[in-house]
C-alpha positions as CSV (number, residue, x, y, z in Angstrom):
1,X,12.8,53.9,-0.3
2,X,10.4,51.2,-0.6
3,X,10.6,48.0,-2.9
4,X,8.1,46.2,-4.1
5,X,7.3,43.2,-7.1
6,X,6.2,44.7,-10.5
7,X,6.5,41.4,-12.4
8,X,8.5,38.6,-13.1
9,X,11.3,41.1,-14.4
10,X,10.5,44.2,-12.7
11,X,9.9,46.1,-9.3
12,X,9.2,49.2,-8.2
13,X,10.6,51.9,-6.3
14,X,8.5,54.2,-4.0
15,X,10.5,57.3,-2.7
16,X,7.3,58.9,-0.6
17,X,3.3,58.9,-1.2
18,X,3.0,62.3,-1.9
19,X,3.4,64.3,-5.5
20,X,6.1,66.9,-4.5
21,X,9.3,68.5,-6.6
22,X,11.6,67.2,-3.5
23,X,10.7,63.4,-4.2
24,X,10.7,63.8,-8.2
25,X,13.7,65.1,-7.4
26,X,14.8,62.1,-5.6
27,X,13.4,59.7,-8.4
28,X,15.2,61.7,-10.7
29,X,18.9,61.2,-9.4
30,X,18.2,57.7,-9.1
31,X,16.6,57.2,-12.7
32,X,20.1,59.0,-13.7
33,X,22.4,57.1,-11.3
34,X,21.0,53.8,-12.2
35,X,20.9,55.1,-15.8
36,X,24.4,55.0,-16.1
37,X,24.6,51.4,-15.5
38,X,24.0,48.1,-17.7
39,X,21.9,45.9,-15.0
40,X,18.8,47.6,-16.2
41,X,16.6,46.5,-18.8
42,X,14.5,49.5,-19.2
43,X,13.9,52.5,-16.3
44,X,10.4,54.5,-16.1
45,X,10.1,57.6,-13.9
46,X,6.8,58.5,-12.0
47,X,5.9,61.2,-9.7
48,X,6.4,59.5,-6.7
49,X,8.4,55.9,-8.0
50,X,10.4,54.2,-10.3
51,X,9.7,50.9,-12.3
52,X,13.0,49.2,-13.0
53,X,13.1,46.1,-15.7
54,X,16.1,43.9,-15.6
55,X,16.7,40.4,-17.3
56,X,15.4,38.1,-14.4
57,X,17.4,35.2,-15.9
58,X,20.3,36.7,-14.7
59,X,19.3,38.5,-11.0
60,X,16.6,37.4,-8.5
61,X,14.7,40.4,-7.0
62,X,16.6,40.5,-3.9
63,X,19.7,40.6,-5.7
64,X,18.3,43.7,-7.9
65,X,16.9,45.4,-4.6
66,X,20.7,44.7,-3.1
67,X,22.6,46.0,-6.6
68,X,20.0,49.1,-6.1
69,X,20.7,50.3,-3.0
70,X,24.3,49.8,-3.6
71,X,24.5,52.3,-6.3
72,X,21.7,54.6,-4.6
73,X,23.8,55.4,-1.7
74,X,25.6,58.0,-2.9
75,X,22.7,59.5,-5.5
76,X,22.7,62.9,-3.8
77,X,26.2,63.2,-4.6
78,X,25.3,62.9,-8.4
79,X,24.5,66.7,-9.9
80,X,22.1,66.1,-12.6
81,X,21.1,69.3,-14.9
82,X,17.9,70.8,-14.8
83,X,17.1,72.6,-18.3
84,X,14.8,75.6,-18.4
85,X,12.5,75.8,-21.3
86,X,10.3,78.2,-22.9
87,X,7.1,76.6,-25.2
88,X,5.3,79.0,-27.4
89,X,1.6,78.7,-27.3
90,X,-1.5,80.1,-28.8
91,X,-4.0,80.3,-26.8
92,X,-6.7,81.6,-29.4
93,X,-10.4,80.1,-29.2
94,X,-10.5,78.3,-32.3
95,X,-7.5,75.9,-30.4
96,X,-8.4,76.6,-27.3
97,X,-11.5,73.9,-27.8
98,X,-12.4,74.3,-23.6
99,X,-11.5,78.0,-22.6
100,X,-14.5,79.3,-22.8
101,X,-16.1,76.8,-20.9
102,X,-13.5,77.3,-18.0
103,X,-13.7,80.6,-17.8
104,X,-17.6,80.0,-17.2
105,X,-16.6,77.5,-14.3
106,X,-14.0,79.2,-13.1
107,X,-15.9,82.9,-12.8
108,X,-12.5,84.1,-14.8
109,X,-12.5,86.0,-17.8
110,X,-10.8,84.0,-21.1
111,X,-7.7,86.6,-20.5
112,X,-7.1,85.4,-16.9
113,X,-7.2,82.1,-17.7
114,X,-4.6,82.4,-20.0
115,X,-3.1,84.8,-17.5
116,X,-2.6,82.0,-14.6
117,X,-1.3,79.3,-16.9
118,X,1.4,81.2,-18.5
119,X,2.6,83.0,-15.2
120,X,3.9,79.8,-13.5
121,X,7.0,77.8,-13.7
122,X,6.0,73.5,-14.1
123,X,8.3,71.1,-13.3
124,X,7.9,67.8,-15.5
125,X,7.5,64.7,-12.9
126,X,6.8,61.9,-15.7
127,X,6.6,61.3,-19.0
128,X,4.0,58.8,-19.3
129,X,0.7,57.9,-21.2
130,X,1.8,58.5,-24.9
131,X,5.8,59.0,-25.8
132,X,6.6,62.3,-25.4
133,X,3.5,63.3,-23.0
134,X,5.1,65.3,-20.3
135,X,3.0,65.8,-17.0
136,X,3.8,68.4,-15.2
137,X,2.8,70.8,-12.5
138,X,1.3,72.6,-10.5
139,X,-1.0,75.2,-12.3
140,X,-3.2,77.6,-10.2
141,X,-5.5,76.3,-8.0
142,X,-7.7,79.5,-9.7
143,X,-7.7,77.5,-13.0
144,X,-7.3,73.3,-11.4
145,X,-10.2,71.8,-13.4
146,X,-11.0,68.0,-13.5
147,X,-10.8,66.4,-16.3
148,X,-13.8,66.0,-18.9
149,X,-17.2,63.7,-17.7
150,X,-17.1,63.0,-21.6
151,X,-13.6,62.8,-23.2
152,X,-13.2,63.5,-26.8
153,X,-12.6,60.7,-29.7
154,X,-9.7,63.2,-30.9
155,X,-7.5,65.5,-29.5
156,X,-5.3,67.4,-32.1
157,X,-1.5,67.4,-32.2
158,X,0.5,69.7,-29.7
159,X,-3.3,70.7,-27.7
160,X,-2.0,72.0,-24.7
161,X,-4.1,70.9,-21.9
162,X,-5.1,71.1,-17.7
163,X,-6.1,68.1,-15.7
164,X,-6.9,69.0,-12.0
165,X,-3.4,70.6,-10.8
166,X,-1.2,69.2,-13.9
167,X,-0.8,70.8,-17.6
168,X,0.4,68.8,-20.8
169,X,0.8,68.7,-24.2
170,X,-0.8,66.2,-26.0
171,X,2.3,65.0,-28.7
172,X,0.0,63.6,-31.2
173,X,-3.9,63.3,-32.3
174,X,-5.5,61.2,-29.8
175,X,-8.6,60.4,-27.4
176,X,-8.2,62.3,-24.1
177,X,-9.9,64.1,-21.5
178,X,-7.9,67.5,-20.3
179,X,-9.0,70.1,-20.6
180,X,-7.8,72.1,-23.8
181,X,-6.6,75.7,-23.5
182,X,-4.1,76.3,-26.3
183,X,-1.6,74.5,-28.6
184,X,2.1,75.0,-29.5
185,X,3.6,74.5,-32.6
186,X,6.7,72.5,-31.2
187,X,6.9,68.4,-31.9
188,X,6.5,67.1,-28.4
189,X,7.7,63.7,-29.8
190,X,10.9,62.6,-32.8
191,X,13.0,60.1,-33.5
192,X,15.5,63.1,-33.6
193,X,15.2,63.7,-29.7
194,X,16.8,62.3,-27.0
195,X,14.8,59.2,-25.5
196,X,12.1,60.7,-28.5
197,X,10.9,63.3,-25.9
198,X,11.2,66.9,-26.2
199,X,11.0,67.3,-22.6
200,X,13.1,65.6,-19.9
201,X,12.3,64.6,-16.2
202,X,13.2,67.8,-14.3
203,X,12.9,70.0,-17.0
204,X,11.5,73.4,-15.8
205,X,8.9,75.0,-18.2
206,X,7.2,78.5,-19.0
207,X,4.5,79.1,-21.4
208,X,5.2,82.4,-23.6
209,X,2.0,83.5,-25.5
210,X,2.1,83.7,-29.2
211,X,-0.2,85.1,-31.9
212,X,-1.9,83.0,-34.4
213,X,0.3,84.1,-37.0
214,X,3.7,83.4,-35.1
215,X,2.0,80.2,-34.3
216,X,0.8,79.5,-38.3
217,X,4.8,80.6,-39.4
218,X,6.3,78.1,-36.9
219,X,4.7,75.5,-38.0
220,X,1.2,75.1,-36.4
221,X,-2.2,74.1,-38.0
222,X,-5.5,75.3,-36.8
């Protein structure tokens, strides 16, 4: 582990350089051990680190970094659940605002694109960028696309998208620049979820293809 100065009431955390299931791992056990305490102000997972806020009127920042790697020496001891979960998408054209385009790029045909995306298992590193936006990975390298010269003023609601090796859902309208293959009918973001995020840190995810109708009578708009 490596510390370093955030702010005034923060640091950060660095468990390794390099975006990797065996160091989210590690960063989420400690998110959980550290969690379960009442030193911390507020705890943000990252692929590779973890910010940690605490009330600086009460600890200097070698006295956090101390009370840190107290209660991070026995992290691995700590099981922590890892939920499997199953998003329906639909992948038609009319939602799927860049698959055509891909499939250009790519030399794939629409069907293969969808194909490669569903096939895998993501892990989710962070959940960053807008509540409830999950990043996780690692799709293809067939279908790893960068992200958009020219990113759009609007992305719609629950647009499920690719960004070089990650995939996401976009949990509510907004500007963005992945590129968009699908959408799911399932609130990525409520006030009725946990920590307001459907997914967790560490939750393993597969994308089942739906039709547009099973996608309408869930709940989605086109």
């Amino acid at each position: 582990m490596r510390f370093e100065v955030a702010s005034v009431d923060s640091l950060i955390i660095y468990f390794g350089d390099k975006i990797s299931q065996d160091i989210a791992k590690e960063v989420r056990g400690a998110f959980f051990a550290l969690k379960a305490k009442s030193f911390f102000l507020e705890l943000i997972p990252s692929y590779t680190s973890l910010l940690v806020k605490y009330d600086f009127v009460k600890y200097s920042y070698d006295d956090m970094v101390e009370l840190i790697q107290k209660e991070l020496e026995c992290v691995n001891e700590v099981e922590i659940e890892s939920r499997e979960v199953k998003l329906p998408v639909y992948y038609g054209l009319e939602v799927g605002l860049d698959l055509k385009s891909m499939a250009e790029i790519k030399g794939l045909s629409v069907e293969e694109i969808v194909s490669l995306h569903v096939k895998k298992e993501y892990f989710v590193y962070a959940i960053g960028f807008a509540p409830g936006f999950a990043y996780m990975g690692e799709v293809d390298s067939k279908i790893a696309t960068p992200r958009l010269a020219n990113p759009r003023a609007k992305i719609p609601k629950g647009s499920v998208g690719i960004a070089d090796a990650q995939t996401a859902i976009y949990p509510k309208e907004s500007p963005g620049g992945w590129n968009i293959i699908g959408r799911t009918p399932i609130e990525m973001f409520s006030k009725d979820y946990e920590d307001f995020s459907y997914f967790k840190v560490g939750d393993r995810v597969k994308f089942e293809p739906i039709s547009k109708e099973s996608f309408i009578e869930l709940g989605g708009k086109i």
